[in-house]
Residue, then its C-alpha position, 0 to 999 in steps of 0.5 A: x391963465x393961458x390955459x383957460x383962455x386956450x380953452x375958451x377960445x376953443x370953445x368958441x372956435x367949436x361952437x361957430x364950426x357948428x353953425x356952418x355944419x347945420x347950414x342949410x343950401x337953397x329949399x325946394x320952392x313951390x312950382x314946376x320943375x322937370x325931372x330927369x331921371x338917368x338918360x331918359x327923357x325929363x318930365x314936369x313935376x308940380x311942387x307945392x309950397x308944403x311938398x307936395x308933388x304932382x308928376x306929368x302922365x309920362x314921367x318914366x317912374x315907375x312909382x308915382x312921386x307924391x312928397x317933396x320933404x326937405x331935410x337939412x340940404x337935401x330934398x327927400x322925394x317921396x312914393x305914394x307908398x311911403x317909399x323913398x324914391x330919390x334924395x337930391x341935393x342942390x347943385x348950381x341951379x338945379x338939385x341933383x342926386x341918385x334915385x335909392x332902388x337902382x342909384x340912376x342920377x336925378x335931376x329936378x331943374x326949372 
């Protein structure tokens, strides 16, 4: 008898572990954001309610940042090629990451 009702109250414990490991942190809202990208100077980013993304002329990228993709936690920051740029995650008030190619740190803030 104590053996089962060790069990399902393992079970139990398991399955409300699961649901605050797939918690998700705030999404990435529709608007302008500035981008900061290692210590170069930040610039204005348009995000739009379905992810996409309009970056000001003088953003330092080197690739033009067209895609804003949320997956789990983290904002996945997509080229125009199809490439992964960066991945952020969010971070007090801002999002925070590394870029993928070089790993400079990323910040997007309002």
């Amino acid at each position: 008898m104590n053996k089962s009702r060790f069990l399902a109250l393992s079970f139990l414990l398991a399955l409300s572990g699961f649901g605050t490991a797939y918690a998700q942190g705030p999404a990435l809202q529709a608007g302008t954001y500035k981008l900061a990208i290692g210590s170069k100077a930040a610039c204005e980013l348009n995000v739009t309610a379905e992810g996409a993304v309009t970056q000001a002329a003088d953003c330092p990228t080197t690739s033009v940042i067209t895609k804003a993709v949320a997956v789990g936690s983290s904002v996945k920051l997509v080229t125009q090629n199809g490439d992964l740029f960066g991945v952020v995650k969010p971070k007090g008030d801002n999002f925070e990451g590394f870029t993928v190619s070089d790993q400079h740190a990323l910040v997007l803030s309002h």
